[in-house]
N, C-alpha and C positions, 0 to 999 in steps of 0.2 A: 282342362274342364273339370267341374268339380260333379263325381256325379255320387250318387248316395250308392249305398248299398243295401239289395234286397235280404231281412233275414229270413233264416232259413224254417222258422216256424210257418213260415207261406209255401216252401216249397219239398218238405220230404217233415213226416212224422205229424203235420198239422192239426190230426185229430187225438195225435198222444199229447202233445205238448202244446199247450193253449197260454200263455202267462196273463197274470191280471191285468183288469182292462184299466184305464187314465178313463180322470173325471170327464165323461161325453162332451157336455157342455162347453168344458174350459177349451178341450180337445179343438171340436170344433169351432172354437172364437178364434182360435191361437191359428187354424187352418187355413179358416177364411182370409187373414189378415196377411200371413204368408202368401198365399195365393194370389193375393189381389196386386202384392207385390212385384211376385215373380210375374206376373204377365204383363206388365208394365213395361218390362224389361227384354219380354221373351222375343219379342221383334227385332231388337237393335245386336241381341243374342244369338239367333238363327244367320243372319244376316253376317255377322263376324266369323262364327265359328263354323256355320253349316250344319251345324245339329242343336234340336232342340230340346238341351238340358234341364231347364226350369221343368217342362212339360215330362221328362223321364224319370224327374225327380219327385215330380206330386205322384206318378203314377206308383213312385216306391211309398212315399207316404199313405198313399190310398188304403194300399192292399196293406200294410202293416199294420194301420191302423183298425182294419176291420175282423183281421184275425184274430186282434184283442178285444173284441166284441163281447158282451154278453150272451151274445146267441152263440157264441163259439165256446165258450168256458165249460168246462164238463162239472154236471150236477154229481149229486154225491151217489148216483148210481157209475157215472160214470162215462155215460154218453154224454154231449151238448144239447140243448133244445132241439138246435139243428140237426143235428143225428136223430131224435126224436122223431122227429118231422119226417124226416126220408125213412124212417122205420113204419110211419104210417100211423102212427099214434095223434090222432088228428086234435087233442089235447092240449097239444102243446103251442096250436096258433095260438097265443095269447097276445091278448091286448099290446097292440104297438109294433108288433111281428110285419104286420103290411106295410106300415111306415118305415121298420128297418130295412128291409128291401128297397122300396121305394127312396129312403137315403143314399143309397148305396148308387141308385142309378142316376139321383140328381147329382150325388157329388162328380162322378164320371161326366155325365154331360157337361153340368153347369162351371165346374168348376176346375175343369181339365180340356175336356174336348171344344168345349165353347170358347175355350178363355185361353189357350196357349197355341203361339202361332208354331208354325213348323210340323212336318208329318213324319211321324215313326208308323210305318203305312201298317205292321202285321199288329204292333200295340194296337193302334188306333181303330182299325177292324173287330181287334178280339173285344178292347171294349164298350164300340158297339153293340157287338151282338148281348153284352151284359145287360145293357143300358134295354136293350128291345126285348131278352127274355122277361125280365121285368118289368116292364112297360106290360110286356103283353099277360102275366100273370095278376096284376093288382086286382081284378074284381073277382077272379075265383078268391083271389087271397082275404079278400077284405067281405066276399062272402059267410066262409067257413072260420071267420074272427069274429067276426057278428055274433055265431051261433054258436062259438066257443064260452065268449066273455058274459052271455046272457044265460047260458047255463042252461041251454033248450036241449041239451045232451039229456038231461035230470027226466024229460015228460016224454020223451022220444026212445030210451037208453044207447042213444050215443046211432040211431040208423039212417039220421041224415047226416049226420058228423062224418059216417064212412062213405057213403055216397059223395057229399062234397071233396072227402079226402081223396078219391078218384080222380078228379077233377084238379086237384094241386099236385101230386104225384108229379106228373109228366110236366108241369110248369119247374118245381124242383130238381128236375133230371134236366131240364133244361137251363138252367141257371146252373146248377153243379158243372154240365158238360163246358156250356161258356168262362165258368170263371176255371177251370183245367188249363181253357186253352190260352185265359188271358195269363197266367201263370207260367206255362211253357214258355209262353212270347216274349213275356219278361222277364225269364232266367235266360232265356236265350241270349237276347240283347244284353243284360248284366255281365255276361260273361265275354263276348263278343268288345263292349266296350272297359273292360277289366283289362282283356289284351292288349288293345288300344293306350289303354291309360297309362300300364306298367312301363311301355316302350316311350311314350312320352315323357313320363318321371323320370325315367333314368337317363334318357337324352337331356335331358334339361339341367341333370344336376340336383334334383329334388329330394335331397334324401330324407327327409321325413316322409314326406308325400309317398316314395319309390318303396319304401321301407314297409311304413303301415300299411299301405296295399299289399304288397305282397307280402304279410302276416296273413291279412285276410284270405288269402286266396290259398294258401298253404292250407289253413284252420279251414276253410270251406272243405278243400279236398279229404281232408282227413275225417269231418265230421261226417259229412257224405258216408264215408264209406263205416264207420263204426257207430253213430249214432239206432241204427234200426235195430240193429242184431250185433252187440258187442260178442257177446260168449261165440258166435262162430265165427266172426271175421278175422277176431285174434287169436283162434286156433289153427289160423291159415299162416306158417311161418314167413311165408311171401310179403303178405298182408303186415305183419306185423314188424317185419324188419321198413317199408315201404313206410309205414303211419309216425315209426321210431325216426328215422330218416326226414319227413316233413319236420315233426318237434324241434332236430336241431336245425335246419335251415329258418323256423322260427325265431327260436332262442337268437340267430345270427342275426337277424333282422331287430330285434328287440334290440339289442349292444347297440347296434348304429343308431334305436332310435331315444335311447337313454343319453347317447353322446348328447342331441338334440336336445333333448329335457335339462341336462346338468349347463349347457350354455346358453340357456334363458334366462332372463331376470328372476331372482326367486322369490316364489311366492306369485308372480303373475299369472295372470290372467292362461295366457297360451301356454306355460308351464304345467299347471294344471291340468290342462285338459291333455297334455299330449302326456302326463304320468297316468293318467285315468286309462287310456286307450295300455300305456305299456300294464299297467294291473292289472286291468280286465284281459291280457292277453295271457300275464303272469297265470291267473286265476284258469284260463283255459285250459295253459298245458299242464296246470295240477290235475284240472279234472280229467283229463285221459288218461294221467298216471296213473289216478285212483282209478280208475275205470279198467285200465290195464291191470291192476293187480288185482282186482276182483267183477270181471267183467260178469259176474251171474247174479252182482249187489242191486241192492235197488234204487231204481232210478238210474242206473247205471246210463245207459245209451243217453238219456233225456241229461243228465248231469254233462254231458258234454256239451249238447245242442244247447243249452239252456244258457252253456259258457260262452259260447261262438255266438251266440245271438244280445249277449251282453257285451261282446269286441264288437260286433256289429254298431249296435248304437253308438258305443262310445267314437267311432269311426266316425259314420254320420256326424256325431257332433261337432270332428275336426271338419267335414265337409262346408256343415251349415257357419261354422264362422271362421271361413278361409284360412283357417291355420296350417 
């Protein structure tokens, strides 16, 4: 089964580390048209395999994509809009703010829940309950955007801005609480079917497949643990011979998957794409070197996540064209 992989800017550091958002528009054309695909297919899919992958797969596209949002991207103070917002700064609903929620829960529904057969029951719960904190937020929301965008803060000084912002608050602690938990559900199950996967690659004989996964899953573990706080996790000797230790079971997995790369036609197509995946892997365990010898540098933690979530994509893209 080919299943994507979640990065980790969804799930540890998401408010440090934000990367630039892809053109919305092209995003969503390029979305809809995969989607409309995969559900084509997701019935004859469930049915063979017993789990339904297409539908596991938008749910990683979903949440990855929205992380790269422009509501998510930190302003040059430092916070996101969205940080904004839950700071209480009723300022920052700006124009189009309702609608980006409001996106977020048509894509969940219409484009996920409505449209792909088979049930991943604790997913599909959590993101309902996304789809209905939002639901049930749009008219305080689209209230206190009214009153933003029209600049009625200017005749008032901002005393129904704060009133209404009362009023969004607990809609926002409600959407944060849901998408937590849609989060958890789907690192849960990522991981869950990571185990899964590993053991079927390597029964099968797959060694590229067997290989690149478990790069990621090594580079997952190790980011985990030094991405937040580098300067104290590699002053823990344990820690530190542990992280050294994943690198070369890494490196080991690279050899086997370079064998791969040099008996491909060269220049092709799947050559390409599986040197991309061994460079971006290359590229990660420099940055924990660098990170290891100056873990108080800046950017430090974020320079590794930032690696492991560029092996991520490149992953993904052996996923998306069955390589």
């Amino acid at each position: 089964m080919k299943f994507f992989k979640l990065s980790l800017i969804s799930v540890i550091l998401c408010n440090a580390l934000l990367l630039v958002g892809c053109d919305n528009d092209k995003t969503n054309n390029t979305n809809e048209d995969k989607n409309s695909s995969q559900a084509e297919t997701s019935t004859t899919e469930v049915k063979a395999t017993g789990y339904p992958t297409a539908k596991y797969n938008a749910y990683i596209e979903y949440i990855d994509f929205y992380r790269r949002s422009s509501m998510s991207r930190p302003s040059i103070g430092g916070l996101s809009s969205a940080e904004m917002l839950r700071n209480g700064d009723f300022k920052e609903m700006h124009n189009g703010t309702a609608d980006h929620y409001k996106n977020k829960a048509s894509y969940l529904q219409d484009r996920i829940l409505n449209k792909f057969q088979g049930s991943i029951q604790e997913l599909d719960s959590a993101a309902q309950s996304i789809v209905s904190s939002i639901n049930a937020a749009q008219a305080d929301f689209l209230e206190l955007e009214t009153y933003v965008t029209s600049r009625k803060y200017e005749d008032d000084n901002g005393a129904l801005g704060k009133t209404l912002m009362e009023k969004v608050l607990p809609h926002l602690k409600a959407i944060d609480a849901a998408e937590l938990a849609f989060e958890i559900a789907l690192d849960k199950e990522g991981r869950r079917l990571e185990e899964q996967d590993l053991a079927d690659l390597k029964a099968s004989g797959n060694i590229l497949g067997y290989n690149a996964l478990a790069s990621i899953s090594q580079g997952g573990k190790l980011t985990e643990m030094i991405a937040e706080d580098p300067e104290t996790v590699l002053a823990n000797p344990s820690n530190l011979e542990m992280m050294n230790n994943q690198i070369v079971e890494i490196e080991g997995y690279l050899s086997e998957i370079k064998k791969v790369a040099n008996a491909e036609t060269p220049d092709s197509f799947r050559q390409k794409k599986i040197n991309d995946f061994y460079d971006d892997t290359q590229n990660f365990i420099g940055a924990y070197r660098n990170t290891r010898s100056n873990p108080k540098g800046f950017n430090a933690g974020n320079e590794v996540l930032d690696a492991y979530n560029q092996m991520i994509y490149s992953y993904n893209d052996l996923m998306k064209y069955n390589l």
